[in-house]
N, C-alpha and C positions, 0 to 999 in steps of 0.2 A: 490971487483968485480972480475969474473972471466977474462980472457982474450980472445976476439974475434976471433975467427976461421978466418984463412984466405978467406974463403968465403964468412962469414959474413962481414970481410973489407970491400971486394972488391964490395960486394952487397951497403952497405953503400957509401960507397964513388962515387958509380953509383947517388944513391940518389943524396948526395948533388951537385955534377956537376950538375945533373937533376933540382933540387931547383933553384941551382945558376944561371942556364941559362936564366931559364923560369921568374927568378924576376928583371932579366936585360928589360926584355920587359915591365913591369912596368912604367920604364920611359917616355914615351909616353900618359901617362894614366893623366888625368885631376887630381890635388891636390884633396888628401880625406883626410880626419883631422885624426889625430894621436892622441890617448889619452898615455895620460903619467903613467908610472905605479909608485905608494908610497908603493906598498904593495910587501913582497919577495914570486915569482909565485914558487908553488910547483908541481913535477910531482908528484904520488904517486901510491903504489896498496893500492886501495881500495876494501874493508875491510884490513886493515896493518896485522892484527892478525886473524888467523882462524884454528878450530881445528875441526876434520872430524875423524870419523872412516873409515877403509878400506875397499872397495867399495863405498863410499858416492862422488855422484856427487856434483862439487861446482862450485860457480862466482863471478870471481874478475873484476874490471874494471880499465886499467890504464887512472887514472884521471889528470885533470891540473886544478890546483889549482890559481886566478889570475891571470891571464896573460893581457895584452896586445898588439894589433897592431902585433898578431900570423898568419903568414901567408902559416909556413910551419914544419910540424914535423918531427921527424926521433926517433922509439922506437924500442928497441931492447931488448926484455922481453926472458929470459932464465930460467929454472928450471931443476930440478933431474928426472930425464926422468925414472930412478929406478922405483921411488913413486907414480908420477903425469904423468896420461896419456891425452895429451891435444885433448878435445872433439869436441869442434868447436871455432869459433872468429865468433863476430860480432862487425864489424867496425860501429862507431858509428859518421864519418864525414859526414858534411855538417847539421847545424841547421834549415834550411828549410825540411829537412827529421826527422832529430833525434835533437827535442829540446835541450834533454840530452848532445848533442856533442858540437863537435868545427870544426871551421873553416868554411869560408862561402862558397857556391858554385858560380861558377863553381869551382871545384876543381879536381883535381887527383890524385891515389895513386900508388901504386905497394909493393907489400908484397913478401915475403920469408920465406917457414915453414922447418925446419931442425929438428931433433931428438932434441928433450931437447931446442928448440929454435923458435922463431917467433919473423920476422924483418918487420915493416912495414914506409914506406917513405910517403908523400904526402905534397901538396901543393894549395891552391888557384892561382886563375891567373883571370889576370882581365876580366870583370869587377867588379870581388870578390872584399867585402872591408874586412881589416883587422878583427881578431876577438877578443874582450874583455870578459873578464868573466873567470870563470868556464864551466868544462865540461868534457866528457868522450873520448876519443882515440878509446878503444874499448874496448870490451868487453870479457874477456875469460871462457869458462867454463871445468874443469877440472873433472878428475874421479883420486882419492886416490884408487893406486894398491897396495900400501907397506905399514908396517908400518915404521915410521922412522918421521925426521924435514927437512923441505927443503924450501931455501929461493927461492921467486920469484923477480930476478933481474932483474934492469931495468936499461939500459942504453940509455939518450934521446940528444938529439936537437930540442932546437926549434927555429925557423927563423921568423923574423919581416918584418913587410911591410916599404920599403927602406921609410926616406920621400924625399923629392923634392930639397930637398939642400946637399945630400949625394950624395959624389963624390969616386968616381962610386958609382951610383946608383944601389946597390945591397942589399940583404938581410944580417942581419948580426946576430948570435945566440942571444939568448935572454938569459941571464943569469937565473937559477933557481937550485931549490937544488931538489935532488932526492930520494923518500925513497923506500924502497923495501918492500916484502910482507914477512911474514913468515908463514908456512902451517904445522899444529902440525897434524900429523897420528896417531893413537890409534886402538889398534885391536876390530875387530866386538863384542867378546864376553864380553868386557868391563861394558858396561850396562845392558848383564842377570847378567854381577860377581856384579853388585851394586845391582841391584835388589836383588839375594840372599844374604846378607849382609840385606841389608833391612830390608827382610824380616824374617831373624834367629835373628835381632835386637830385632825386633819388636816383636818376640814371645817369645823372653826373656823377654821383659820388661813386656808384659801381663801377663804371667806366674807368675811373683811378686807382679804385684796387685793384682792376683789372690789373692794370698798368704796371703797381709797383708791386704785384706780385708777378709776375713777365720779368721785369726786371735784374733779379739775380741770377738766375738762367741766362742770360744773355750776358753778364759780367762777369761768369764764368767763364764762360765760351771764350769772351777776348781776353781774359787772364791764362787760360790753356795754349792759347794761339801763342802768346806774346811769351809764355816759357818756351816754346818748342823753337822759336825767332833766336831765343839766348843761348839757348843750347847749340843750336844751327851753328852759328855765329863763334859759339867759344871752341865748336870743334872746327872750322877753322882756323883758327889760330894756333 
């Protein structure tokens, strides 16, 4: 993982004060049931692997995998700013808009876009309930400008809905493991260079059955000649 630009800290840790605040007001909030999680919740870019020629527009989405009783996130998605020119985001919070997402509304967020980097915070607040499942963060789509390999790193938090017996009732990280994305560049003229291959393949190999289908026609012919030679031959005799 690379390391955090002092801006990106400070933008971060804006978040989480922001999170931490806003889930202290929770406490006030009538018990909502808490499901337990058995499963280990994954951040991830989805697609993990993707191979593009240069210029090809593309879209990854960083996903969560499992979770539980998620009430607040924090993603911090970085790339080779070389290679990959970042074309748009589409945030994909609150499931009453975007089935595909996470987190219930009411919610709020606040984002951060830097060269080679995009920081995005947000949270539910009541009388949002907790969110369970799978689901999408957001959404990114990219334009390949280099050729070259470039990982798409993600750096995350995710925050729980406190329950009722948690002293101080605050949010508190949800443990989860994190995978990165990696993005393979290949230059444009790659697929005319397979194509001719292909095709000087291809017209070798024809050019031989040409060949050995010619062929017994023609070893006819000198086994025809070559009896009429014997026969010549034995009536002399």
């Amino acid at each position: 993982m690379n390391s955090l630009s002092p801006q990106s800290m400070k933008f971060i840790m804006l978040v989480t004060i922001f999170i931490t605040i806003l889930q202290i007001h929770v406490s006030n909030l009538n018990p909502i049931t808490i499901a337990q999680n058995s499963t280990q919740t994954i951040v991830k870019v989805d697609p993990p692997t993707i191979t593009v020629n240069q210029s090809d527009v593309f879209t990854v989405n960083i996903t969560v995998i499992d979770v539980q009783n998620l009430y607040g996130v924090e993603v911090d998605v970085r790339w080779n700013a070389s290679l990959l020119k970042l074309i748009g985001v589409d945030i994909r919070l609150g499931v009453n808009s975007h089935p595909d997402g996470v987190l219930y509304e009411p919610f709020i967020n606040i984002t951060q876009e830097n060269i080679g980097e995009y920081v995005i915070g947000a949270t539910s607040y009541p009388p949002a309930s907790p969110f369970n499942g799978s689901g999408n963060i957001i959404r990114m789509t990219f334009q390949a400008v280099n050729n070259g390999e470039t990982t798409i790193d993600l750096e995350t938090k995710l925050y729980d809905y406190p329950p009722p017996d948690r002293e101080p009732r605050e949010s508190l990280p949800i443990p989860h493991t994190t995978m990165d994305g990696n993005i393979f560049i290949i230059p444009e003229f790659s697929n005319a260079l397979t194509l001719v291959i292909f095709l000087i393949l291809a017209t070798t190999l024809l050019t031989l059955l040409m060949r050995n289908k010619k062929r017994p026609k023609f070893y006819e012919a000198n086994k025809a000649n070559m009896q009429r030679k014997d026969i010549g031959l034995a009536s002399e005799v």
